[in-house]
C-alpha positions as CSV (number, residue, x, y, z in Angstrom):
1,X,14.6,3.0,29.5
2,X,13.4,3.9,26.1
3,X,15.6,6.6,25.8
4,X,18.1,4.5,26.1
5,X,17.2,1.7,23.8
6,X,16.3,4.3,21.0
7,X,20.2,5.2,21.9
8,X,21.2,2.2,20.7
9,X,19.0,1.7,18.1
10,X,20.2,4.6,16.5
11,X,23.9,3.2,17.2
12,X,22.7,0.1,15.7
13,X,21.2,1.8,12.4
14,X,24.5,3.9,11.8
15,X,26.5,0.7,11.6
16,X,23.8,-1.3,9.9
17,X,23.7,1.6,7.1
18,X,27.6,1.4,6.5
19,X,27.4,-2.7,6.3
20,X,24.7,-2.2,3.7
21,X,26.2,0.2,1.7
22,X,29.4,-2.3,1.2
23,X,26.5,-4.6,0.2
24,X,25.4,-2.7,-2.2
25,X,28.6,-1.5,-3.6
26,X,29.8,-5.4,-4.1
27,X,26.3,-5.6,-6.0
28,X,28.4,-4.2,-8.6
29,X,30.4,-7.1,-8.7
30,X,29.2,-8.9,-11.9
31,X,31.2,-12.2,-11.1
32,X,29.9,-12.3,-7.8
33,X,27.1,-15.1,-7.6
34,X,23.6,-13.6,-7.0
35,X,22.7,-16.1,-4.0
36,X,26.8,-15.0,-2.5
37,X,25.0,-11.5,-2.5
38,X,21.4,-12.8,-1.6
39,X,23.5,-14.0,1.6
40,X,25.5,-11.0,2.4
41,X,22.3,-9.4,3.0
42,X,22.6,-11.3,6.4
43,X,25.1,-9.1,7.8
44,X,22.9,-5.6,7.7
45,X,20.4,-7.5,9.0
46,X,22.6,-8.7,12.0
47,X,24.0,-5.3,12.7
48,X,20.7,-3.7,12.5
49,X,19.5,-6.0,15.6
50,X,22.8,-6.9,17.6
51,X,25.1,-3.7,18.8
52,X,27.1,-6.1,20.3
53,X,30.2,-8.3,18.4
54,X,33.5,-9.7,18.5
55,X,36.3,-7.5,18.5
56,X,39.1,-8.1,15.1
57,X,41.4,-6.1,14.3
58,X,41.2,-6.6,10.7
59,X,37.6,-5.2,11.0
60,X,36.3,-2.2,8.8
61,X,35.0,-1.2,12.4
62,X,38.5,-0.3,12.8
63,X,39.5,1.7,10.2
64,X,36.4,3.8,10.8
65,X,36.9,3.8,15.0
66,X,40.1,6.1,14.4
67,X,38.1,8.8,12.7
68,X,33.9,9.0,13.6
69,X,33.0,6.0,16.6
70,X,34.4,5.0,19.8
71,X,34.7,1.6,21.0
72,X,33.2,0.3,24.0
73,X,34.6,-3.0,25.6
74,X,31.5,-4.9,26.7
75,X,33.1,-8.1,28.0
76,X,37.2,-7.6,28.6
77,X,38.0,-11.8,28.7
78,X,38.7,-13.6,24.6
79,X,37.3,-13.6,23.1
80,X,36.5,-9.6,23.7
81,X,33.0,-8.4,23.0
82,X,32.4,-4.3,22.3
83,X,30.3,-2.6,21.0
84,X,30.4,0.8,18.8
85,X,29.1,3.9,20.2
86,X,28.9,6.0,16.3
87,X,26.8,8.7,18.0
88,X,29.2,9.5,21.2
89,X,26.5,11.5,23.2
90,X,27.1,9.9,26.2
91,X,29.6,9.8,29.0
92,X,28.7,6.3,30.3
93,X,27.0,3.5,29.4
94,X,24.7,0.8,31.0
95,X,23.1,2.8,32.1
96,X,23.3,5.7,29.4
97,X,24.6,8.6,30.9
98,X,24.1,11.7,28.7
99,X,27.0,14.5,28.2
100,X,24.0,17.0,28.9
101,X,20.8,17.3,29.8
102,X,19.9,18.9,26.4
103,X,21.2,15.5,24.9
104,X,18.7,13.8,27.2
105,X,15.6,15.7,27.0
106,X,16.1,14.9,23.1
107,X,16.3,11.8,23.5
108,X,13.6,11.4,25.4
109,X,11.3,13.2,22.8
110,X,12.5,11.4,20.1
111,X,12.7,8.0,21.6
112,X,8.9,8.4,22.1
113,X,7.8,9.4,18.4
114,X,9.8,6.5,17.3
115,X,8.4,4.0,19.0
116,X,5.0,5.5,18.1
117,X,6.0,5.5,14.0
118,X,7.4,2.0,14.9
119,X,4.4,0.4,16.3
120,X,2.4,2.4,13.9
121,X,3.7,0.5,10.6
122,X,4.7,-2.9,12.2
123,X,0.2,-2.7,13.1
124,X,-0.2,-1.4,9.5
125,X,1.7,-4.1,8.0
126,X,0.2,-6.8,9.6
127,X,-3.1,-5.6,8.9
128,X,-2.6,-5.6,5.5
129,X,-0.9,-8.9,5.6
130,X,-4.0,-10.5,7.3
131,X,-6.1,-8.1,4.3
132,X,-4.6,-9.8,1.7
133,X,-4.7,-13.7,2.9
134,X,-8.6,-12.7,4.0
135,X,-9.0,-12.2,0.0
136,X,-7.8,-15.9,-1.3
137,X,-11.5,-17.2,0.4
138,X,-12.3,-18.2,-2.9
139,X,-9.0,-19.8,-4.7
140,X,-9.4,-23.1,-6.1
141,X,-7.6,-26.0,-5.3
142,X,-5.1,-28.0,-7.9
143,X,-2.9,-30.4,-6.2
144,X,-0.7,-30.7,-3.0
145,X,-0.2,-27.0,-2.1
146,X,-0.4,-25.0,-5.5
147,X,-4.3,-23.2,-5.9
148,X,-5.8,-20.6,-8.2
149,X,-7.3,-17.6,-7.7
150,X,-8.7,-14.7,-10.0
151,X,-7.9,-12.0,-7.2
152,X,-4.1,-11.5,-7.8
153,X,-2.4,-10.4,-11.2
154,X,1.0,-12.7,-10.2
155,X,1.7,-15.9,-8.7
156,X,3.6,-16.1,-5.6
157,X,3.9,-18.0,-2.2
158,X,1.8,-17.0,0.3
159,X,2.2,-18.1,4.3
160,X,5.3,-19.0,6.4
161,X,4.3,-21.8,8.2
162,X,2.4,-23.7,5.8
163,X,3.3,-21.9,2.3
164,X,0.6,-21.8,-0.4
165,X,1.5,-21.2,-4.7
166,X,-1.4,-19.4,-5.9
167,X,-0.9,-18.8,-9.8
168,X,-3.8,-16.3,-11.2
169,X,-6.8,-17.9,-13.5
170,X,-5.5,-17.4,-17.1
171,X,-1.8,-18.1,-16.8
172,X,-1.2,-20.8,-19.9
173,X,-0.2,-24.7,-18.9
174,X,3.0,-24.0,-20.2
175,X,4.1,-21.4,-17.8
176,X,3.4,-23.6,-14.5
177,X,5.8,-25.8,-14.3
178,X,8.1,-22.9,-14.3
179,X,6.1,-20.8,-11.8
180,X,5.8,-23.7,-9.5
181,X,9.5,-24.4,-10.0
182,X,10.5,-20.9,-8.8
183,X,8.2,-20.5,-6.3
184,X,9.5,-24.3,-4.5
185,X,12.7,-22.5,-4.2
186,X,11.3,-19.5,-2.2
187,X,9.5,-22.3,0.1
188,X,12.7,-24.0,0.4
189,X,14.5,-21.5,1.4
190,X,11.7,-19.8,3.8
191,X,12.0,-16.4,2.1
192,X,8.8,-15.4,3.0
193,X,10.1,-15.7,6.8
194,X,13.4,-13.4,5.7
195,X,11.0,-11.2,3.9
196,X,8.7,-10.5,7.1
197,X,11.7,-10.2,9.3
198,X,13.1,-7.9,6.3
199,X,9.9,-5.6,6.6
200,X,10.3,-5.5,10.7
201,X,13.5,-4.4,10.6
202,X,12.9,-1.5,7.8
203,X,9.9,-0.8,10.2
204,X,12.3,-0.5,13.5
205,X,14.6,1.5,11.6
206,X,11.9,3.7,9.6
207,X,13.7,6.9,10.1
208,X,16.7,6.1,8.3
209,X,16.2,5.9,4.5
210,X,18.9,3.6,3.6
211,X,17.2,1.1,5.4
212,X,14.2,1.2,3.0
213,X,16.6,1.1,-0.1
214,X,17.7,-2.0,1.3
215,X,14.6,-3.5,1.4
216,X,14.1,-2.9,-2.1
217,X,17.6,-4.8,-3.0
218,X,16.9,-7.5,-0.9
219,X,14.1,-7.9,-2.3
220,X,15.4,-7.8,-5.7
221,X,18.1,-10.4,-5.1
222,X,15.9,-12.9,-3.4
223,X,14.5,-12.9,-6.8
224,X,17.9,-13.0,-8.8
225,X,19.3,-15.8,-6.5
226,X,15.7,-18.0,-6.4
227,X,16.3,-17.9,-10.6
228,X,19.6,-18.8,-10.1
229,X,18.5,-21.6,-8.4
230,X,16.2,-22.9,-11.1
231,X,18.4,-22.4,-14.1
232,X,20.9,-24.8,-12.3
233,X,18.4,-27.6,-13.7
234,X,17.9,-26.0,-16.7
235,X,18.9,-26.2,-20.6
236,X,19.2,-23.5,-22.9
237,X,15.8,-24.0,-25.0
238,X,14.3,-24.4,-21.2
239,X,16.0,-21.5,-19.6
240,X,14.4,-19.2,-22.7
241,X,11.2,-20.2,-22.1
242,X,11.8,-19.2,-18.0
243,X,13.0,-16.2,-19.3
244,X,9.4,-15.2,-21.4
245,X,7.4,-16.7,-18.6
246,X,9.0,-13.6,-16.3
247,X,7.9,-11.5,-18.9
248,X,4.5,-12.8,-18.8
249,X,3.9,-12.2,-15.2
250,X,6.2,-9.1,-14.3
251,X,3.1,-7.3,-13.1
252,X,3.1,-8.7,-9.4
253,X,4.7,-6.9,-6.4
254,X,4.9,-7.3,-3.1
255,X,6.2,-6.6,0.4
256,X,5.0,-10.1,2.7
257,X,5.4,-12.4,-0.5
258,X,7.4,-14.7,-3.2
259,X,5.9,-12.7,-5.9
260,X,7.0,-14.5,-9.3
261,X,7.3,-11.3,-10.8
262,X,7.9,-9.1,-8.2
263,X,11.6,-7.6,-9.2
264,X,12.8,-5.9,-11.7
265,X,12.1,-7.2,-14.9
266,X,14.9,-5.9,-17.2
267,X,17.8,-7.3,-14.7
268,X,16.0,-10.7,-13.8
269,X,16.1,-11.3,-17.9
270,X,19.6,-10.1,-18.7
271,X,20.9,-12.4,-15.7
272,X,18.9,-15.3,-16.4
273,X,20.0,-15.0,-20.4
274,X,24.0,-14.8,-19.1
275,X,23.8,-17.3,-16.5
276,X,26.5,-19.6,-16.3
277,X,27.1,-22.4,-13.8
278,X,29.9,-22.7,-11.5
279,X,32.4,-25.4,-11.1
280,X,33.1,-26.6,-7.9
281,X,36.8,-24.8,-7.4
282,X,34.9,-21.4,-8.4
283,X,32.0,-22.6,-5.9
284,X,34.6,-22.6,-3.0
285,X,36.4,-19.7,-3.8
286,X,33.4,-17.4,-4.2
287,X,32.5,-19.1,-0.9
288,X,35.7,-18.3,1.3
289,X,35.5,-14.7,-0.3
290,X,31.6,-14.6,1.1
291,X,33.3,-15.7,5.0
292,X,36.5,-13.3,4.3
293,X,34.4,-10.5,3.8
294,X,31.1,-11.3,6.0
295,X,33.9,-11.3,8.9
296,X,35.5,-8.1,8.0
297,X,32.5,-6.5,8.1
298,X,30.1,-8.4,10.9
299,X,33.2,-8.0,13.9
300,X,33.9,-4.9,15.5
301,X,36.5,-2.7,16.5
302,X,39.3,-3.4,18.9
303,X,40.2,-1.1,21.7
């Protein structure tokens, strides 16, 4: 049983590498929104969890299925389910047979260290999640649910269920109200949540590389797209002044939360300073381009 469900796993990270690397390749796009690529980031996610999807023959499943995967029909009736077997070391399939016994004394060995290394990091991350909320005994309270606290060198949004802005003692009044503006949008859009799940997944997948790169751009675009966000309701003096409060706290980094200077300082400046807003007809283009390629990418092959 866990030779087979490492099977697919590694099935599942094969696919959910390529998906991420056409992610990152339209990260390129400069006209692309930053939230448009903020949600993109969905479609790894997906195909790192679900082997399973709807069959189109306009998928970039298929192209690939005629050179380095087979396609396995799933469910036969419309619409038709398969699933892509990238690996194709087995003869059959639920159950997995092997091609050979070699095959499946491999898997075997290997399906065990993974889901040693697995459980490993998912217990080491949470420990260190629960290590750093056991620190924030002493943070002050200022109003609603924004505190203080001289223990952290950023702010950022701690919690998921009930979210918490903690801004470090000695950041100046006049940076708040953009801190707390920025870090609203990351409670708003429960990116803390994505973040966590973010981390499980890299955690599942912790043998592939690629899948720790994409954490890291994920990351950073959470960050580009939550800016976004906030210059929407800003002017130019006001979207300067966002710009130098980055600067002020581009120390903080971190994997469970909103960290208000957790990416990359250089590129969260340079877009913030060429922002420009979108007019509705560009707003529904870029959107139908987002669906035309999220369903090129997300459906699978047909048979």
């Amino acid at each position: 049983m866990l030779s087979e469900l490492f099977y697919w796993v590694l099935n599942m990270s094969i696919i959910g590498s390529i998906t991420g690397l056409v992610v990152l390749s339209l990260r390129k796009l400069k006209a692309l929104p930053r939230f448009a690529i903020y949600v993109l980031w969905v479609l790894p996610l997906i195909r790192f969890w679900l082997p399973f999807g709807i069959a189109n023959e306009f998928s970039l499943l298929s192209l690939i299925s005629k050179f380095t995967t087979k396609t396995v029909v799933v469910w036969k009736e419309l619409p038709q389910i398969t699933t892509t077997n990238s690996i194709m070391g087995a003869k059959g399939y639920f159950p997995i047979e092997y091609k050979t016994d070699l095959l499946a004394n491999v898997f075997k060995v290997a399906s065990v260290v993974w889901v040693t290394v697995c459980c490993a990091a998912i217990l080491t991350s949470v420990l260190l999640y629960f290590l750093t909320k056991s620190e924030f005994k002493t943070m002050k309270f200022i109003r609603a649910n924004i505190y203080k606290s001289d223990r952290i060198t950023a702010p950022a949004v701690y919690g998921i269920i009930r979210p918490k802005i903690i801004i470090p003692i000695g950041i100046a009044d006049r940076d708040i109200d953009y801190i707390i503006l920025h870090e609203q949008v990351h409670i708003e859009r429960r990116d803390n949540l994505f973040r966590v799940i973010a981390v499980i997944t890299a955690c599942v997948h912790w043998f592939n590389p690629l899948s720790w790169v994409f954490l890291k751009y994920f990351f950073v675009d959470m960050e580009l797209a939550c800016d976004a966000k906030v210059l929407k309701g800003l002017n130019e003096t006001q979207t300067k002044e966002y710009a130098l409060t980055i600067l002020t706290c581009a120390s903080g980094k971190a994997f469970f939360v909103s960290a208000f200077g957790g990416a990359k300082t250089k590129v969260r400046i340079e877009t913030i300073l060429s922002y420009k807003r979108l007019t509705f007809l560009s707003s529904l283009c870029f959107a139908l381009l987002v669906m035309a390629i999220a369903v090129t990418i997300i459906t699978n092959a047909t048979v």
